[in-house]
VOLO-97040 format. One line per 2 residues: number of its first residue (from 1); their letters; for each residue x, y, z of C-alpha. Coordinates in nm, 4 decimals, padded with zeros to 6 digits. Each point is the difference from the previous one (the first is absolute). Last residue first. Example, Ala and Ser with C-alpha at 12.3 -4.5 7.8 and 13.67 -1.06 7.14 Angstrom:
# residues 2
2> SA> 01.3670:-00.1060:00.7140  -00.1370:-00.3440:00.0660;
# end
This chain:
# residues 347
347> XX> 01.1945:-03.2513:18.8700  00.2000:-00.2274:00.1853;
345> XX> -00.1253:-00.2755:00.2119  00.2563:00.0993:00.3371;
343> XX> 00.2363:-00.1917:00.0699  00.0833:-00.2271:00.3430;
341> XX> -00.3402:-00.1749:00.0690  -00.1207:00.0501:-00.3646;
339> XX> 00.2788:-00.2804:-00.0950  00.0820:00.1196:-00.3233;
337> XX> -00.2315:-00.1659:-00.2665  -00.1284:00.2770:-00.2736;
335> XX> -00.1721:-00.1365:-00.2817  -00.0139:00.1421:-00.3379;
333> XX> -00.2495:-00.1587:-00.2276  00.0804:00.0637:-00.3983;
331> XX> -00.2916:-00.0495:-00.2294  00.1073:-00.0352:-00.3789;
329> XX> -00.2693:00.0878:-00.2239  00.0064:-00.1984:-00.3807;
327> XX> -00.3181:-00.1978:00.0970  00.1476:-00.1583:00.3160;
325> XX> 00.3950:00.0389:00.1147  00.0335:-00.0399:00.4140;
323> XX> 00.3077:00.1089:00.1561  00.1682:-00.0098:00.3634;
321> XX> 00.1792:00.2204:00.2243  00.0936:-00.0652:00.3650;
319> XX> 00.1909:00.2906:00.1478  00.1972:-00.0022:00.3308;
317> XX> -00.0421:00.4061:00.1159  00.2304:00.1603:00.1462;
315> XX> 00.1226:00.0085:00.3484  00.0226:00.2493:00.2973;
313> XX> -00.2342:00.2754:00.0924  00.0098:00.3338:00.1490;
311> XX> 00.1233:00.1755:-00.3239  -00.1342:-00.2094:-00.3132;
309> XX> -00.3451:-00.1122:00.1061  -00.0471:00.2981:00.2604;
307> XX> 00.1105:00.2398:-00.2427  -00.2219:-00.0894:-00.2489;
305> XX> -00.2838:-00.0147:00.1994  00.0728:00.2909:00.1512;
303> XX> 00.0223:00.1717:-00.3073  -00.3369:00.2103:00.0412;
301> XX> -00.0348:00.1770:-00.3291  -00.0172:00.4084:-00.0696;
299> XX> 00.2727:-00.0973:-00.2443  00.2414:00.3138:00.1704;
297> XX> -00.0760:-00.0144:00.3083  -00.0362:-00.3510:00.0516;
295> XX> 00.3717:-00.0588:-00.1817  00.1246:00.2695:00.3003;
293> XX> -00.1759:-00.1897:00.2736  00.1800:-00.3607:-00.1064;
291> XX> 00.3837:00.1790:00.0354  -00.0619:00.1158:00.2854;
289> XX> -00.1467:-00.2858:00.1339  00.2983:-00.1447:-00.0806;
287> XX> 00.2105:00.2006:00.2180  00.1653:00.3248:-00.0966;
285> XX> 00.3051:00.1982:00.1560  00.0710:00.3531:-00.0534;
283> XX> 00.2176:00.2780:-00.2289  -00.3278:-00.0437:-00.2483;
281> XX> -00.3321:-00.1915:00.1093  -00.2448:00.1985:-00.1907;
279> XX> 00.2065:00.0454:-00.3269  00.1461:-00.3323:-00.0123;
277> XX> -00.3306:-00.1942:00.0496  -00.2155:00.2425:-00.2143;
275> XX> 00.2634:-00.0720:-00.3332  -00.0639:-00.3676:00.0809;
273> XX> -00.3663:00.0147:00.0284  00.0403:00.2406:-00.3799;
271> XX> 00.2513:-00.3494:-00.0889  -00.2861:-00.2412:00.0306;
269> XX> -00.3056:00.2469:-00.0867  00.1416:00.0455:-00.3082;
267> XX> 00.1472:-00.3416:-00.0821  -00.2479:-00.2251:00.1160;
265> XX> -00.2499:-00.1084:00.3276  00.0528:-00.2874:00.0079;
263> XX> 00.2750:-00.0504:-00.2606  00.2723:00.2293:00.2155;
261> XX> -00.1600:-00.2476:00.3051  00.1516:-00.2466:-00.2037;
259> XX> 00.2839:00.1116:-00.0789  00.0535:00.1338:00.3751;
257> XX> -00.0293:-00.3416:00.1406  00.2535:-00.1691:-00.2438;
255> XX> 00.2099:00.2605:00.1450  -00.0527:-00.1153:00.3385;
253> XX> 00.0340:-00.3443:-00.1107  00.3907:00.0753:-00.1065;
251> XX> 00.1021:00.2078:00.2848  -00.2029:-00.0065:00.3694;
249> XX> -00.0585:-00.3595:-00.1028  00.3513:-00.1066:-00.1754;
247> XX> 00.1751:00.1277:00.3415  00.1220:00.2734:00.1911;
245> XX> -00.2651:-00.0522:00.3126  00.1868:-00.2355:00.1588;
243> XX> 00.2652:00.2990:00.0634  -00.2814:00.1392:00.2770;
241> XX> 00.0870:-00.3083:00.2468  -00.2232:-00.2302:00.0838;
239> XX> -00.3434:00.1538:-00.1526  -00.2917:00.1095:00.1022;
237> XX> -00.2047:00.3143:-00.2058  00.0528:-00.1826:-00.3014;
235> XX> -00.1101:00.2234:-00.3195  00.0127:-00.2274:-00.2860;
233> XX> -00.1133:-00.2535:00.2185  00.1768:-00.3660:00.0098;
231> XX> 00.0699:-00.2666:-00.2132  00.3742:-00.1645:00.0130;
229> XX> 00.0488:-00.3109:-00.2764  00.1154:00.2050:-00.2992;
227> XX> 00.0045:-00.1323:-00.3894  -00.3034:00.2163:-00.0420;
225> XX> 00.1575:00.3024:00.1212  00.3148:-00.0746:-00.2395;
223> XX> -00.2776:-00.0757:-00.2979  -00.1333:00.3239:00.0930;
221> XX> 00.3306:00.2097:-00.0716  00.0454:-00.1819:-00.3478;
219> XX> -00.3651:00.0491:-00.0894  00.0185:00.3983:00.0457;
217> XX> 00.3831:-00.0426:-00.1755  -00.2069:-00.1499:-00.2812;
215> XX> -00.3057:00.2435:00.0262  00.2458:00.2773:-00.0274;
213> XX> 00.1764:-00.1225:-00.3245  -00.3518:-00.0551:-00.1209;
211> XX> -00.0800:00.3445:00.0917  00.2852:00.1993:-00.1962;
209> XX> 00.3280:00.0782:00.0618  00.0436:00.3648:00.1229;
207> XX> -00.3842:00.0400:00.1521  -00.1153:-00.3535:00.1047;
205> XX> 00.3821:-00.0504:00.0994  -00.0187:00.2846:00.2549;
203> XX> -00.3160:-00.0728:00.1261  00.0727:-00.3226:00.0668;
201> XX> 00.3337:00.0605:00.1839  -00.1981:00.2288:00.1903;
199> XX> -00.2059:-00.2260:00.1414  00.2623:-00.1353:00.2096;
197> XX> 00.0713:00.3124:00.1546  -00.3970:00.0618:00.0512;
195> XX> -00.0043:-00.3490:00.1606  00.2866:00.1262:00.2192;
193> XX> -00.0680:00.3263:00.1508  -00.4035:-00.0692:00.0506;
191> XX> 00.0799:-00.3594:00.0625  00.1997:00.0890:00.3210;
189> XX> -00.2733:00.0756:00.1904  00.0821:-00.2343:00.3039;
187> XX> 00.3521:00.1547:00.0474  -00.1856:00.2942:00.0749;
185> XX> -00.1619:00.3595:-00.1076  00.1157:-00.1061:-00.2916;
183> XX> 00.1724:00.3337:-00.1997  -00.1601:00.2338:-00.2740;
181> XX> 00.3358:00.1706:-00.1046  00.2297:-00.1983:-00.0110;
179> XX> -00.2059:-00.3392:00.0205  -00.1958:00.0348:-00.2740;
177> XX> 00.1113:00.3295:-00.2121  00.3995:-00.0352:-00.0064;
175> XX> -00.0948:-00.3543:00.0490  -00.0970:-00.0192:-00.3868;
173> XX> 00.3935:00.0639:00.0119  00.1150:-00.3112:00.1386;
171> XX> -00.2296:-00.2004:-00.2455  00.0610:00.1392:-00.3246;
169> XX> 00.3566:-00.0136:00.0462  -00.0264:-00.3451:00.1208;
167> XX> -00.2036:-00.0945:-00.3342  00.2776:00.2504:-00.2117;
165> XX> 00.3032:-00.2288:00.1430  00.0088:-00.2874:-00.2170;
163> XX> 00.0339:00.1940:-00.3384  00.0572:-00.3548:-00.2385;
161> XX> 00.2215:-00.0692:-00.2806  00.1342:00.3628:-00.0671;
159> XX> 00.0377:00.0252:00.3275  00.2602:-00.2216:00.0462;
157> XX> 00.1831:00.1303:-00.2840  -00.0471:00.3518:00.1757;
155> XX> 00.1813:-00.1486:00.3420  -00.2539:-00.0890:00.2768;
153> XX> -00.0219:00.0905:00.3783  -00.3655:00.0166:00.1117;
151> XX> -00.1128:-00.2755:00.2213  00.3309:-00.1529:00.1065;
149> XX> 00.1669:00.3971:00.0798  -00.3023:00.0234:00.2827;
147> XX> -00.2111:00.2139:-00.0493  -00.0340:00.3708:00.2510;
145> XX> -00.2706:00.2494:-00.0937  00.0934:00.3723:00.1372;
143> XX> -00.3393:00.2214:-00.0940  -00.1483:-00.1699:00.3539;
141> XX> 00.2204:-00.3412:00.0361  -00.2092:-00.2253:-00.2503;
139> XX> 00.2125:-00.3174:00.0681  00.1669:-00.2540:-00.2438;
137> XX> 00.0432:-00.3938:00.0478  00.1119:-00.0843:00.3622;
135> XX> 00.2907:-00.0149:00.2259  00.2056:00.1869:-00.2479;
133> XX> 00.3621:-00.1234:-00.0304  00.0685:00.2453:-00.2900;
131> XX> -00.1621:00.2917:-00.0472  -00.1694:00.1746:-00.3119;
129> XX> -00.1371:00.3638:00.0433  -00.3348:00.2020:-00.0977;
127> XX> -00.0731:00.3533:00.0322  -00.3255:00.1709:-00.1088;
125> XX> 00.0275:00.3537:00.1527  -00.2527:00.2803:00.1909;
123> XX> -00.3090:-00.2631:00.0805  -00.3089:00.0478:-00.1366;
121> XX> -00.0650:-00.2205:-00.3142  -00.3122:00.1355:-00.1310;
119> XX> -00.3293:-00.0771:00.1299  -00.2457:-00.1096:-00.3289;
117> XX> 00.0926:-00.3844:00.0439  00.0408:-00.0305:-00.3582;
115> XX> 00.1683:00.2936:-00.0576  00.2639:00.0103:00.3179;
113> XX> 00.0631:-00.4136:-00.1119  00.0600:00.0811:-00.3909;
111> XX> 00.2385:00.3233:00.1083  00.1807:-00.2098:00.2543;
109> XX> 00.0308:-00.3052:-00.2411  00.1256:00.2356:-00.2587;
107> XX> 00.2559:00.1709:00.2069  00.0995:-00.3741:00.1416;
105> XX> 00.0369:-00.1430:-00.3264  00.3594:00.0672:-00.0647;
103> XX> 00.1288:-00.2133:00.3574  00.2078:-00.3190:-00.1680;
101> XX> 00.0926:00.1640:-00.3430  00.0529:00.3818:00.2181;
99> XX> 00.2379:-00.1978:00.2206  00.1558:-00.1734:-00.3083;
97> XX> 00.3628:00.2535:-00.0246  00.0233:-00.0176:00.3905;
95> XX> -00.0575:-00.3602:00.1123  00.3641:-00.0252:00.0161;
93> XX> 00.0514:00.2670:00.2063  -00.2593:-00.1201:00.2942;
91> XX> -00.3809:00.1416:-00.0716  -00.1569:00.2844:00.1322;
89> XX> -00.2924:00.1030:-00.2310  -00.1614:00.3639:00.0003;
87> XX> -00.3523:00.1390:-00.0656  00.0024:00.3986:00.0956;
85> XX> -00.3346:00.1434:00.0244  -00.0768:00.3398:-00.2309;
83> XX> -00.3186:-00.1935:-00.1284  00.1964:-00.3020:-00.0639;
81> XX> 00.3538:00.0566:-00.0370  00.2107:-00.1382:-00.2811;
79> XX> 00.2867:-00.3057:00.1456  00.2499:00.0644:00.2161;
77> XX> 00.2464:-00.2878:00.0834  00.1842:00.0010:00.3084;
75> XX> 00.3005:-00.2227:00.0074  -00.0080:-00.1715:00.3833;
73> XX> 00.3219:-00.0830:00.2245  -00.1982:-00.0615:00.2979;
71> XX> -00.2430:00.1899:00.2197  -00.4279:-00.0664:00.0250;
69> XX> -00.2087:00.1603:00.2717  -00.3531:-00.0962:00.0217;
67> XX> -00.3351:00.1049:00.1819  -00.2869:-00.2297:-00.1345;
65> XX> -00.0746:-00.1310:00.3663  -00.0604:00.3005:00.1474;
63> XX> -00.2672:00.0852:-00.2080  -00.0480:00.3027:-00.2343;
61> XX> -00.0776:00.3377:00.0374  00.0994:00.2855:-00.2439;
59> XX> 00.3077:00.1959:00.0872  00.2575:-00.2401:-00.0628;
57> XX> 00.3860:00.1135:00.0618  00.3134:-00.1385:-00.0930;
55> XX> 00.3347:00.2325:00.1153  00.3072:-00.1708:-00.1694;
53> XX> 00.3186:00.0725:00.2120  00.3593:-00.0694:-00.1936;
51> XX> 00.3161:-00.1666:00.0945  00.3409:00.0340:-00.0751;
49> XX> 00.0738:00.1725:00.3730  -00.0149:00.3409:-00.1171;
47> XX> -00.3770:-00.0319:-00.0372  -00.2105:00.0150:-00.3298;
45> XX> -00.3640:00.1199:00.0443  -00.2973:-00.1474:-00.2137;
43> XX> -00.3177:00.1593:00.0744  -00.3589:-00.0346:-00.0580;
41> XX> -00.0322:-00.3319:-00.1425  -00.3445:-00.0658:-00.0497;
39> XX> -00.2181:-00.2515:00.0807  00.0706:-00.3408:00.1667;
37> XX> 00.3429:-00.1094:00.0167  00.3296:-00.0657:-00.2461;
35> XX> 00.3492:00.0568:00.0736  00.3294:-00.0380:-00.2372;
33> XX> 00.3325:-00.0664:00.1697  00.3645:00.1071:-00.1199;
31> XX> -00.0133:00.2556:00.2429  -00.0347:-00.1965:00.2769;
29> XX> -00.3231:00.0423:00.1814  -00.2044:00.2012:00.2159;
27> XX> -00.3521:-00.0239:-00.0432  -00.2664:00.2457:00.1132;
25> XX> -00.3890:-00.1419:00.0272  -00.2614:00.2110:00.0726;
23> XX> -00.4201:-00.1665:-00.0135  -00.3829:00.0903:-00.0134;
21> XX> -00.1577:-00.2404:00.2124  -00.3031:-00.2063:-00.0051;
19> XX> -00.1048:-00.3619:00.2100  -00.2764:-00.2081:-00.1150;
17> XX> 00.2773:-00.2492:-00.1098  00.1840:-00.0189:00.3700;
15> XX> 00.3034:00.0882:00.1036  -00.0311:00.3047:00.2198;
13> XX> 00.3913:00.1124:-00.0426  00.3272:00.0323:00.1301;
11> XX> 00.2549:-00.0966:-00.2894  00.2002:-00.2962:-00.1052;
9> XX> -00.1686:-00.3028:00.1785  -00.3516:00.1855:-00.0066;
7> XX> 00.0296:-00.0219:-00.4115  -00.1218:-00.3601:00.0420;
5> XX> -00.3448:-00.0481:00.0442  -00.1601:-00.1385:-00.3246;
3> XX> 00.1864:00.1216:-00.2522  00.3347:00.1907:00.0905;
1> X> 00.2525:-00.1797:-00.1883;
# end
């Protein structure tokens, strides 16, 4: 697991986020051992020993800490290309015959992402590969996503019930664009990989399910913020340690954020700010501001105000509503009572 700092114990490197490399990685394994890493396999040599030496290379940057190298007993699936770009599933033999029931949206979720965010997918391969004993839930290794076997594995009967894995799908690969390849310049912008992660799974339901089976998983995910007791900034330049920042705020209200600053200023200029984002800060590392500067551009609107609400501010607002009926008009008064002293009176 290389997020946050953690590919310097296996290989000499500058690891920090606003870091970019391009990458070789050769493998030599047992024969009867499959290899996976980022970008394209460029050779695969047997040796007289019963092994064989896979030769990885990436030739477009990425951050040290998406580098990956994956060897087991793995079944590759291949599924149909996407532009000319391989998408592939490794999955343990048993897994096999329901890889393409557990992974079959991907090609459509890379086509409905790369269309809606107007920057195609840009990396040379889509892989993605279950493990067992994963230390966390999935990770958006550049073109190499790794989940672990508890948030994907399912047999077709299981399936046919309920597709768990298509909101983590959704999620590790939206990182392909936000986080991949626009990268936080620090630990302390980590909204602008993992908001836009979590957002995904909205805008992935919105389009293949529907909105009110988006809204529900919206009002799921904001329930579990709202159940929460920690407040802090969405972008915390002080922390303890730079894992505190993996949690419900920098995920699940940092979505919530971006749906409502997608209602601001709506859909066209919304996902044309987006579009800007990627395009300017490509191959490099974005803070917030970034992030703000490319919504001005495009709306011709000074969004400090949202920013500094949302972004440099903790809390929410603590809502006091109440009703008056007279002459067949009902008044509603909407009162906001946060303690001004710590939150901000939102616009």
């Amino acid at each position: 697991q290389g997020e946050t700092q953690s590919n310097s114990v296996w290989m000499p490197t500058i690891d920090s986020p606003n870091e970019k490399m391009t990458q070789e990685i050769l493998m030599t394994v047992d024969n009867k051992y499959t290899t996976l890493s980022n970008g394209t396999m460029i050779s695969s040599i047997k040796n007289p020993n019963g092994s064989h030496t896979d030769y990885w290379r990436l030739d477009l940057p990425h951050s040290p800490y998406l580098a990956m190298m994956a060897v087991g007993e793995f079944k590759k699936v291949i599924d149909n290309p996407w532009n000319g770009k391989e998408i592939s599933y490794y999955v343990e033999k048993d897994y096999e015959p329901y890889a393409k029931n557990i992974f079959g949206d991907t090609r459509e979720m890379i086509d409905f992402f790369s269309n809606k965010l107007g920057v195609p997918f840009t990396w040379p391969k889509y892989s993605q590969i279950a493990v067992r004993d994963y230390v966390s839930g999935a990770m958006e290794n550049t073109s190499a996503t790794l989940h672990g076997d508890f948030m994907v594995y399912q047999t077709a009967r299981e399936i046919a019930d309920e597709k768990k894995a298509n909101g983590v799908i959704a999620h590790e690969l939206f990182h392909q664009w936000f986080g991949d390849l626009v990268t936080c310049e620090s630990w302390s912008n980590l909204s602008l990989n993992e908001s836009f992660a979590t957002y995904a799974e909205y805008l992935w339901n919105e389009y293949k399910s529907g909105r009110e089976e988006a809204d529900m998983h919206h009002y799921q995910a904001r329930q579990g913020y709202l159940r929460g007791d920690k407040e802090a900034n969405l972008i915390r330049f002080y922390y303890e340690d730079k894992e505190d920042m993996f949690d419900g705020i920098s995920y699940t209200k940092g979505g919530q954020i971006l749906h409502m600053l997608r209602k601001a200023v709506g859909d066209l200029a919304f996902f044309a700010s987006l579009k800007n984002y990627l395009e300017k800060n490509k191959f490099q590392s974005a803070e917030a501001h970034n992030l703000r500067l490319s919504f001005e551009e495009v709306t011709g609107q000074d969004m400090n105000w949202f920013f500094n609400q949302w972004y440099f501010n903790k809390g929410k607002p603590e809502l006091k509503i109440s009703k008056k009926y007279s002459g067949g008009n009902l008044e509603l008064t909407v009162e906001q009572k946060q303690d001004l002293n710590q939150n901000p009176l939102y616009i």
